[in-house]
C-alpha atoms as one frame of an Amber mdcrd trajectory, in Angstrom:
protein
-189.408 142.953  -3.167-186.948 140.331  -4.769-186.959 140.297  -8.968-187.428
 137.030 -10.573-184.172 135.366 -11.323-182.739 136.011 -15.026-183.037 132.635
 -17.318-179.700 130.802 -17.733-177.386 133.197 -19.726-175.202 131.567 -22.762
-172.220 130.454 -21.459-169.508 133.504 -20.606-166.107 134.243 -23.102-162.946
 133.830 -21.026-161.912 136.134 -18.105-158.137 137.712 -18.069-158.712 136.867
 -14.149-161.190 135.192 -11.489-163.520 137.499 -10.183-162.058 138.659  -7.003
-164.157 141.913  -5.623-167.513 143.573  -5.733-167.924 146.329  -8.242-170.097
 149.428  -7.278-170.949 151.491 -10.316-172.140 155.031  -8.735-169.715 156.937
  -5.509-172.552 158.914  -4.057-174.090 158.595  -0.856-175.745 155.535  -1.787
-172.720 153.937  -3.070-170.751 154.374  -0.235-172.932 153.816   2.347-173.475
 150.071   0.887-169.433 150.256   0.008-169.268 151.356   4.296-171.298 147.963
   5.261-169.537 145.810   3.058-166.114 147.088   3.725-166.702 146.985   7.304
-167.738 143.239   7.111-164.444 141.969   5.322-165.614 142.399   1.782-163.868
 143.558  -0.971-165.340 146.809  -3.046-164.051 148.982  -5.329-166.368 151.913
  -6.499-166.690 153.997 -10.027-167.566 157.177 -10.475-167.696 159.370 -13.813
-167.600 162.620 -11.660-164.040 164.079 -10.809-164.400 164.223  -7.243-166.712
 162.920  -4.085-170.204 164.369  -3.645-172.861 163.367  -6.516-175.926 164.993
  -5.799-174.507 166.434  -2.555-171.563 168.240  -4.339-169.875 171.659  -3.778
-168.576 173.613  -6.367-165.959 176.443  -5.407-164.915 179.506  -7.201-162.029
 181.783  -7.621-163.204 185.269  -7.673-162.187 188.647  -6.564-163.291 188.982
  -3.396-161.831 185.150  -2.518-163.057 181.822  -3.231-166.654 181.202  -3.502
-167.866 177.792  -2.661-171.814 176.932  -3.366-173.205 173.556  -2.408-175.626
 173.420  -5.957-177.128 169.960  -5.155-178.760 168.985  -2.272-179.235 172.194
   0.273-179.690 170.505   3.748-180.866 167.283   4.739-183.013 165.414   7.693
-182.535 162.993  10.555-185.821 160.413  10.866-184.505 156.579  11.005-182.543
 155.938  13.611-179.473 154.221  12.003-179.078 157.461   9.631-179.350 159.235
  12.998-176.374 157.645  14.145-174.169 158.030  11.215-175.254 161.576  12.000
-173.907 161.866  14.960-170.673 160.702  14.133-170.375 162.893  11.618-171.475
 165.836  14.225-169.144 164.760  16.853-166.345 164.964  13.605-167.177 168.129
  12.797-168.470 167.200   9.266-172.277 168.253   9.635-174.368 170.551  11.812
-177.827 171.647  12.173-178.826 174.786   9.699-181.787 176.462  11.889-182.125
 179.353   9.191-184.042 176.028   6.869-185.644 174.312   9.719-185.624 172.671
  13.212-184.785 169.314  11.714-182.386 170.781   8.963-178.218 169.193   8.730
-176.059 170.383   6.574-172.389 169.085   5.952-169.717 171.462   7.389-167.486
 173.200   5.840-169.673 172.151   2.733-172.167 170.059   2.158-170.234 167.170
   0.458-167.718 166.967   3.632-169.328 163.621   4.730-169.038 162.130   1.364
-166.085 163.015   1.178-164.924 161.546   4.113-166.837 158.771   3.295-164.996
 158.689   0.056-161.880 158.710   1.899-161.960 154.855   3.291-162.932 153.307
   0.160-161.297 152.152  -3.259-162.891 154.675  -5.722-161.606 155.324  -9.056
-162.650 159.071 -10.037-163.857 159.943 -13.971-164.419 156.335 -14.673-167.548
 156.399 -17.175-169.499 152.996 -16.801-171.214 152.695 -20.402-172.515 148.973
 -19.953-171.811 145.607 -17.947-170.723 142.253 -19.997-170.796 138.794 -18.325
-167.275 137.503 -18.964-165.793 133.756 -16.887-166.340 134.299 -13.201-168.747
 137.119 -13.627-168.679 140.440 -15.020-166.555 143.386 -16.801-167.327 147.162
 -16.703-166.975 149.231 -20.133-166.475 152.327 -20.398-163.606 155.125 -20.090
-161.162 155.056 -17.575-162.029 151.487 -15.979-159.854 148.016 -15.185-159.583
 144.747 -17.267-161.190 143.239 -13.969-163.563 141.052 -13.332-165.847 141.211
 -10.763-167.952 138.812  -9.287-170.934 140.679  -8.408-172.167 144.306  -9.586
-174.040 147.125  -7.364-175.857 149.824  -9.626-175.936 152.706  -7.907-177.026
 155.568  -9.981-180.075 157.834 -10.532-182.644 155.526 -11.846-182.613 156.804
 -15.506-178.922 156.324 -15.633-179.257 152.593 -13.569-182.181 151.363 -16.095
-179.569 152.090 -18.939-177.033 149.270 -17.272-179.638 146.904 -16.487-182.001
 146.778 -19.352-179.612 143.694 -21.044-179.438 141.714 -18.062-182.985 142.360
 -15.902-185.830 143.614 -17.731-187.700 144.018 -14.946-185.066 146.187 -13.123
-184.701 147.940 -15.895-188.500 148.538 -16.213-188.948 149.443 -12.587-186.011
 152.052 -12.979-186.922 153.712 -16.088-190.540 154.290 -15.020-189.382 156.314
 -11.423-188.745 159.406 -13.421-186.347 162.442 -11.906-187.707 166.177 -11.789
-184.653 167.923 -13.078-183.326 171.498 -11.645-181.945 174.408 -12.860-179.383
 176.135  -9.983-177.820 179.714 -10.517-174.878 179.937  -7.836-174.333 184.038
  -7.454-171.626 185.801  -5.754-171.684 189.333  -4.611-168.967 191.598  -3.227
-171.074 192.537  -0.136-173.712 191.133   2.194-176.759 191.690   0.193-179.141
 193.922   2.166-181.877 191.399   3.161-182.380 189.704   6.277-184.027 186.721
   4.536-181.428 183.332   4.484-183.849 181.264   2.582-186.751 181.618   0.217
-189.367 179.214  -0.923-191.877 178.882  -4.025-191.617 181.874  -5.330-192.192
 182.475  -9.179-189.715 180.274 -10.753-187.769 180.066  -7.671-188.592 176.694
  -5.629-185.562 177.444  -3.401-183.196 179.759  -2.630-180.768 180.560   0.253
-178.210 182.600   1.537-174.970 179.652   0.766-172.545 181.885   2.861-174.702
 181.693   5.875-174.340 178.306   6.948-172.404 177.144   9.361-168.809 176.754
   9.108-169.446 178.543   5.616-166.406 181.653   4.546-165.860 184.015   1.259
-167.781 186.115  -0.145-171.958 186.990  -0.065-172.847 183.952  -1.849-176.348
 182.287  -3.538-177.661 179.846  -4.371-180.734 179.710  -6.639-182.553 176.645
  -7.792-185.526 176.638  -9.878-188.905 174.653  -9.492-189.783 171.448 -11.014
-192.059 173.097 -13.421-190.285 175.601 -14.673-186.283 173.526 -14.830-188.602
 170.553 -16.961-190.320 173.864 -19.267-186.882 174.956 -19.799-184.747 171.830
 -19.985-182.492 172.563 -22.722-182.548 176.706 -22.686-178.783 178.125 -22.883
-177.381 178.536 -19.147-176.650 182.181 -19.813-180.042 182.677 -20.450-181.181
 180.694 -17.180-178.554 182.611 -14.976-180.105 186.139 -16.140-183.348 184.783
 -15.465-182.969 183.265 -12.231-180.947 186.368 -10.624-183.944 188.705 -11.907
-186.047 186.618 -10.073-184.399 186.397  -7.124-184.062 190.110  -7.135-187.437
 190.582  -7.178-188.666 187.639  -4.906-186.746 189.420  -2.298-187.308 193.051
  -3.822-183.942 194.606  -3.555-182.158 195.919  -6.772-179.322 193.262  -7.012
-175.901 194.611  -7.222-173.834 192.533 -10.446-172.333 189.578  -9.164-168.336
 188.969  -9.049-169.422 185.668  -9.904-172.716 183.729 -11.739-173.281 180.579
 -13.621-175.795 178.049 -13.571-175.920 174.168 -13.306-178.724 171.985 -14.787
-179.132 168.812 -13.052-181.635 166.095 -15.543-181.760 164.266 -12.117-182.120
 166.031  -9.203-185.127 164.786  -7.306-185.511 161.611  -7.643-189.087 159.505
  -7.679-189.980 156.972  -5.210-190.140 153.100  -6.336-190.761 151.835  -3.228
-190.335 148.238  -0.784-187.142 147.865   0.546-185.188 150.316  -0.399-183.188
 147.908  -2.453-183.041 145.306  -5.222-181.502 142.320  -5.298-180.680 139.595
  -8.227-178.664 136.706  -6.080-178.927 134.585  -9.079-177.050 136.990 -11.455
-174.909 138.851  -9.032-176.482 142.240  -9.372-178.257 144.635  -6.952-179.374
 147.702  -7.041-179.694 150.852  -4.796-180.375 154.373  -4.609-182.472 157.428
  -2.968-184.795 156.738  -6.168-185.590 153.673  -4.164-187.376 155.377  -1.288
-187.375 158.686  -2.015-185.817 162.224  -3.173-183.891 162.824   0.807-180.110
 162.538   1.388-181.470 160.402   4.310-182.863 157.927   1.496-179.883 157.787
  -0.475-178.236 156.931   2.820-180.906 154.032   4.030-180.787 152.096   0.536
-176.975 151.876   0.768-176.775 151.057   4.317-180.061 148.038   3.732-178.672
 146.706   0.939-175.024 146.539   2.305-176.361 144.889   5.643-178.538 142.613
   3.603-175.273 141.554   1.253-172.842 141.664   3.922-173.681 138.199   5.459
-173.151 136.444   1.870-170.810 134.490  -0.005-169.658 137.374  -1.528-165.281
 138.109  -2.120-163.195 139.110   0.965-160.791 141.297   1.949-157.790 139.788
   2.879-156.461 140.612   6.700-155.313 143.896   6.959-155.934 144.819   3.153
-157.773 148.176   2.052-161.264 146.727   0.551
């Protein structure tokens, strides 16, 4: 599905320079999979990111505790392998050492190796991203537009990629495409609650993962996957339900909660942790908008992708990047120069 074209915008203040690159607003796995395509083709990208390191929904958080470091992956726990071209990025990253199949969650389950946000962050790696840059809002300016927020350029850029959690992307383009905007804010995210747990010792279970159990909708054994080291570690995440019921509830209180519960879901008396917190993510499973996997306003230089455009997979996030990037990357768009970093 294309959008309408925007009506003719009043004519643009002055530009400190001419648009020269493409801006994506969003480094996750949809961002730099379209970032991968362009890049690859000659264009010239440089990504944004408010987060302080690669990963987004596929991050890894590690900890210092006494028994070593503790490292959790607390966003996405494993992904799949359907399309073909994801199955081929797949592959390289296999034959790289950066993923490998988890058989304790499932014949078809991947994770990233040695956690799950090594492919991003070797994705991360090629690109021009700018770290703990906040993107508030876009302004048209001469030549096209101008990101405001913290910790961004005086650039202009000629053409804008949104690629955020749809809550977040409806935000950015509710002054400039109403009917972006519209289609984003109504695919709603389920949020989740994650406890990540660390114990001294191998807890004294032979279970690695557990599903839908009380306010549990997933938990596994973190230390267990491959290419995984340090101590016992956990990672809880709570359902739908019950992460929406308690949205806002103090993350002390949720990390008591949750280890209870996983103490009884797999009925062992858990030992106290050398390590427990909790993350709440507002947008962790995204909803499904549908077409494409893409959208695309030529007329005002603006696109849009994300998993929120298919559905709540890594391999989603992935597709929308890599359609939109392959759809972009045979137009008039700014170029690389020879042998310059995009």
């Amino acid at each position: 599905m294309t959008p309408p074209d925007l009506p003719d915008l009043p004519a643009p203040g002055p530009a400190a320079a001419p648009a020269t690159s493409v801006a994506i607003v969003g480094a996750g796995l949809a961002g730099l999979a379209c970032a991968e395509v362009l890049t690859g083709a000659g264009h010239r990208v440089a990504l944004f990111d408010k987060a302080r390191g690669p990963g987004g929904r596929m991050s890894t958080r590690r900890v210092a505790t006494a028994m070593g470091e503790a490292s959790f992956d607390h966003g996405a726990q494993y992904f799949t392998v359907r399309d073909p071209d994801f199955h081929a990025c797949v592959a390289r990253w296999a034959a790289l050492g950066l993923a490998a199949r988890w058989p304790e969650a499932g014949d078809e389950a991947w994770v990233g190796v040695p956690a799950m946000n090594a492919p991003v962050r070797h994705m991360a790696a090629a690109q021009a991203v700018r770290w703990s840059a906040r993107v508030d809002r876009l302004t048209r300016i001469a030549g096209g537009w101008q990101l405001i927020g913290e910790g961004l350029p005086d650039d202009a850029f000629a053409a804008v990629i949104v690629a955020l959690p749809a809550e977040q992307a409806a935000v950015l383009l509710e002054p400039w495409h109403a009917d972006l905007a519209a289609e984003a804010g109504a695919t709603v995210s389920a949020p989740c609650w994650t406890t990540m747990l660390a114990f001294a010792a191998p807890l004294p279970t032979p279970a690695a993962t557990l599903r839908d159990q009380g306010a549990i909708g997933w938990a596994a054994r973190n230390s267990g996957k491959p290419g995984r080291t340090g101590p016992e570690s956990w990672v809880v995440q709570a359902s739908p339900a019950w992460s929406r019921a308690h949205l806002e509830a103090a993350a002390d209180w949720v990390t008591a909660t949750l280890t209870a519960e996983l103490g009884a879901a797999l009925g062992i008396a858990l030992p106290t942790p050398v390590h427990a917190g909790s993350h709440r993510w507002r947008y962790a499973r995204s909803g499904a908008a549908g077409g494409p996997g893409f959208r695309h306003a030529p007329a005002e230089g603006l696109a849009v992708c994300g998993d929120w455009l298919i559905g709540p997979r890594v391999e989603a996030a992935w597709l929308s990047g890599h359609r939109l990037g392959t759809h972009l990357a045979g137009q008039d768009l700014p170029r690389a120069a020879p042998g310059s970093r995009a």
